[in-house]
Residue frames as qw, qx, qy, qz and C-alpha x, y, z in Angstrom:
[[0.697, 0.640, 0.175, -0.272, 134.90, 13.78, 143.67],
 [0.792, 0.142, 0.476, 0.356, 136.96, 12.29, 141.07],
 [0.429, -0.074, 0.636, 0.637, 138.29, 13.82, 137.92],
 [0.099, -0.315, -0.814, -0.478, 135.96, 12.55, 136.00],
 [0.020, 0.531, 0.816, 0.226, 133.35, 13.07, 137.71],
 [0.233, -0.476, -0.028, 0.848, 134.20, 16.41, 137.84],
 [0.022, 0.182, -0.497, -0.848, 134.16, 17.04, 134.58],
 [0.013, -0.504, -0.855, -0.123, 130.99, 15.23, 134.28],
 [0.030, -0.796, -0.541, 0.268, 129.13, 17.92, 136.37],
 [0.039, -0.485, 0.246, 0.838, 131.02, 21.10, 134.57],
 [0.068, -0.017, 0.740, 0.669, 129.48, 19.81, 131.51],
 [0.085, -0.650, -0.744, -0.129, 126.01, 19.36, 132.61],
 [0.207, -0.614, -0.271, 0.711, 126.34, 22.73, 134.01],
 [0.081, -0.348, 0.406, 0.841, 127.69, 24.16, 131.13],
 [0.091, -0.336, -0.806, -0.478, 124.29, 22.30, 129.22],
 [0.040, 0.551, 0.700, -0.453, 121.94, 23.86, 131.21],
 [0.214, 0.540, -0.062, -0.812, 121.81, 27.03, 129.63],
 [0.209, 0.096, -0.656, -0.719, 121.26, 24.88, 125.97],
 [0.185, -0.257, -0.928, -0.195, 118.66, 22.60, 127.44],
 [0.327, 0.485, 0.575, -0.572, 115.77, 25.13, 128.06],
 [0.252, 0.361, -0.435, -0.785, 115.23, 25.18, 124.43],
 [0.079, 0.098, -0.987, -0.100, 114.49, 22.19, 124.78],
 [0.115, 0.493, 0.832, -0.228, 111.05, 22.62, 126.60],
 [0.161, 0.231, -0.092, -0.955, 110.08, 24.86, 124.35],
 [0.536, 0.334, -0.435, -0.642, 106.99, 24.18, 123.28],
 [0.428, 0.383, -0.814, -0.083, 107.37, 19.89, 123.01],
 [0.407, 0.087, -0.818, 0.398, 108.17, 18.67, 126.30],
 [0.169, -0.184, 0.542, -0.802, 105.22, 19.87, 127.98],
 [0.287, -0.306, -0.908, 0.011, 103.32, 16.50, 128.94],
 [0.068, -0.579, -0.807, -0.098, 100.73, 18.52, 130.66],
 [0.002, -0.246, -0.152, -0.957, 99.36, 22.17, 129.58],
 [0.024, 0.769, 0.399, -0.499, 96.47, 24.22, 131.72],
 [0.233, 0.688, 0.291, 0.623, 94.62, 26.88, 129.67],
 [0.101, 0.106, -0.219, 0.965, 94.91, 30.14, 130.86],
 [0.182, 0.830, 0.526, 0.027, 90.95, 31.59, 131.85],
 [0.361, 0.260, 0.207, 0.871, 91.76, 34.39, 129.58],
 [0.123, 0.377, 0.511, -0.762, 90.12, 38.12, 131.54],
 [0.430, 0.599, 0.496, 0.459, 87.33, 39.23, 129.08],
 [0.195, -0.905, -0.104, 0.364, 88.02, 42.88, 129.94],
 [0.389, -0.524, 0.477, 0.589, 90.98, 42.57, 127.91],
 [0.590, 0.547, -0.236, -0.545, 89.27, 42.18, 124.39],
 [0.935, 0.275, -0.128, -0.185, 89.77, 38.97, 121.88],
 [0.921, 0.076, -0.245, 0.292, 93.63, 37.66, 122.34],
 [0.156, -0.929, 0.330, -0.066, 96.90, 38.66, 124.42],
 [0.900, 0.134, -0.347, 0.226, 100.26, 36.84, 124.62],
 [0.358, -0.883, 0.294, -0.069, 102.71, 37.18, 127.23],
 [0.579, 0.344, -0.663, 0.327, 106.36, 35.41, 127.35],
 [0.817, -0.529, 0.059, -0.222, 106.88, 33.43, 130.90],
 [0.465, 0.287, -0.801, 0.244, 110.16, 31.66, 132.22],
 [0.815, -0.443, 0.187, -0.323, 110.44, 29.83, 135.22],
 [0.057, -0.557, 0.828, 0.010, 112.37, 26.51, 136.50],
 [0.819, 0.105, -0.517, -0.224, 111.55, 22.69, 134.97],
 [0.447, -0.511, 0.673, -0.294, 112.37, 21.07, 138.17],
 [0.143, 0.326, -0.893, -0.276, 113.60, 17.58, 137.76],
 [0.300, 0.315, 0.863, -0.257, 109.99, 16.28, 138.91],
 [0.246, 0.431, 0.706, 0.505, 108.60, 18.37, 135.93],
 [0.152, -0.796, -0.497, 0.309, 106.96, 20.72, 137.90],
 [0.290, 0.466, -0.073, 0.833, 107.58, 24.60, 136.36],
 [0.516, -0.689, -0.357, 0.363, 108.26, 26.71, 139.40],
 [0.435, -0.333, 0.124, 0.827, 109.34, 30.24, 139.71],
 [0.391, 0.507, 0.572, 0.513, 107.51, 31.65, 137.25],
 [0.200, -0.590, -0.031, 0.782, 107.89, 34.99, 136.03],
 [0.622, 0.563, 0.320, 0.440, 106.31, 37.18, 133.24],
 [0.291, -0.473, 0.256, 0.792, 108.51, 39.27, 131.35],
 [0.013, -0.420, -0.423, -0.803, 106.01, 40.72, 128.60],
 [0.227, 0.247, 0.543, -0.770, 103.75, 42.91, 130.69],
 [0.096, -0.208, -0.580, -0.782, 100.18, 43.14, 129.24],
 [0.460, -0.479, 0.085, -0.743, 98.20, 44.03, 132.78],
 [0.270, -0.360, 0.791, -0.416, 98.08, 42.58, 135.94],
 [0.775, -0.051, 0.364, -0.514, 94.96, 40.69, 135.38],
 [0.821, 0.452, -0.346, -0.041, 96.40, 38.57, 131.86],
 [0.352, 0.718, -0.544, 0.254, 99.25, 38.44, 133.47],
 [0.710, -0.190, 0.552, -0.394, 97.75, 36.19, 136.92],
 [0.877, 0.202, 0.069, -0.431, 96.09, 34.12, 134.29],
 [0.764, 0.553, -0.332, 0.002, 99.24, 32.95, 132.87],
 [0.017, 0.428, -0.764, 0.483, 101.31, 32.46, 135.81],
 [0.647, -0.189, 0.501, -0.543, 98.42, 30.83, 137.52],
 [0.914, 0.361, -0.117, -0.143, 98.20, 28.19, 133.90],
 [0.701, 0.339, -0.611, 0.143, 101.91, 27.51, 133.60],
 [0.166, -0.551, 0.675, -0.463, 102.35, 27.19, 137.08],
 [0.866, 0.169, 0.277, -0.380, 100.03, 23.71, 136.78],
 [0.768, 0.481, -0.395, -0.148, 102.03, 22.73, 133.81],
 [0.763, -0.401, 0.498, 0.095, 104.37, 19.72, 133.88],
 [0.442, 0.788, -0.382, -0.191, 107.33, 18.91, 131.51],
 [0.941, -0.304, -0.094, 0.118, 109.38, 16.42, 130.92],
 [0.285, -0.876, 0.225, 0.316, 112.89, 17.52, 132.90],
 [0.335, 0.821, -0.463, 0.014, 115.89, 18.24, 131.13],
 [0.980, -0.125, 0.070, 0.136, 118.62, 15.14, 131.35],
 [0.149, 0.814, -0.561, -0.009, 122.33, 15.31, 131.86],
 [0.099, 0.339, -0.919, 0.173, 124.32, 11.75, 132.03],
 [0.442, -0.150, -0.834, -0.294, 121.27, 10.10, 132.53],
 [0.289, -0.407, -0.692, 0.521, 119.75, 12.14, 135.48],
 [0.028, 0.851, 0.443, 0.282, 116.98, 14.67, 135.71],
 [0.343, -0.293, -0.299, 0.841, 118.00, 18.06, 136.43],
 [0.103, 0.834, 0.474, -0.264, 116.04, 21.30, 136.88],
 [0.485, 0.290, 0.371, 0.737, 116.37, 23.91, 133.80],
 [0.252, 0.513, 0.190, -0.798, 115.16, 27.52, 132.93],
 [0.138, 0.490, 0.756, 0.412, 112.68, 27.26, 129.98],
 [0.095, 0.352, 0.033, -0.931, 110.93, 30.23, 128.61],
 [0.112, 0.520, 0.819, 0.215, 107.45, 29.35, 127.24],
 [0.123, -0.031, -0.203, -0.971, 104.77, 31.93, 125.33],
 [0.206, 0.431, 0.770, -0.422, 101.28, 31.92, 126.14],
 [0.133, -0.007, -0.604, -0.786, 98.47, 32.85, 123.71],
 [0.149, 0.352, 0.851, -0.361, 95.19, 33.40, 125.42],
 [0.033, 0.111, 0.615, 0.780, 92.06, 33.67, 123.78],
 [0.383, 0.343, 0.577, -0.634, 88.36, 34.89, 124.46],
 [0.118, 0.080, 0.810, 0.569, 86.16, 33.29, 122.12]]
């Protein structure tokens, strides 16, 4: 490996950590609803991360607001469906962490 293209890949490294902000929210080209439990009454949110993989796919997911096992399927089982578009370094997909909030309702 070159130099350069050393440095190249320290830098995209060093961007990973800014570019899950990135799918906050935006960049997700295709969103599943949660089925929200009704047992749980009228709305819950949980927080989720996971890994944008460079095919879009979010993998890994993990939640880190508890709010009972059953809310807590629903929302792993929805973003785990989703698709984003990946994070880009030098003009190549690469796989990010992204932290995304969920908001499930029973209407």
């Amino acid at each position: 490996m070159t130099k350069h293209a050393w440095r190249k890949t320290v830098l995209c490294a060093l961007l990973l950590g800014l570019s899950a902000a990135a799918h906050e929210g935006g960049n997700i080209t295709k969103r599943v609803e949660p089925v929200f439990p009704k047992a749980y009454g009228r709305e819950a949110s949980i927080f989720v991360s996971g890994i944008v993989e460079k095919d879009g796919s979010f993998t890994n997911v993990h939640v880190f607001s508890p709010q009972g096992a059953a809310v807590e399927q629903a929302g792993k089982d929805a973003a785990g469906q989703w698709k984003f578009n990946p994070g880009m370094c030098d003009g190549h997909a690469i796989a990010t962490e992204s932290e995304v909030s969920i908001t499930m309702t029973h209407l």
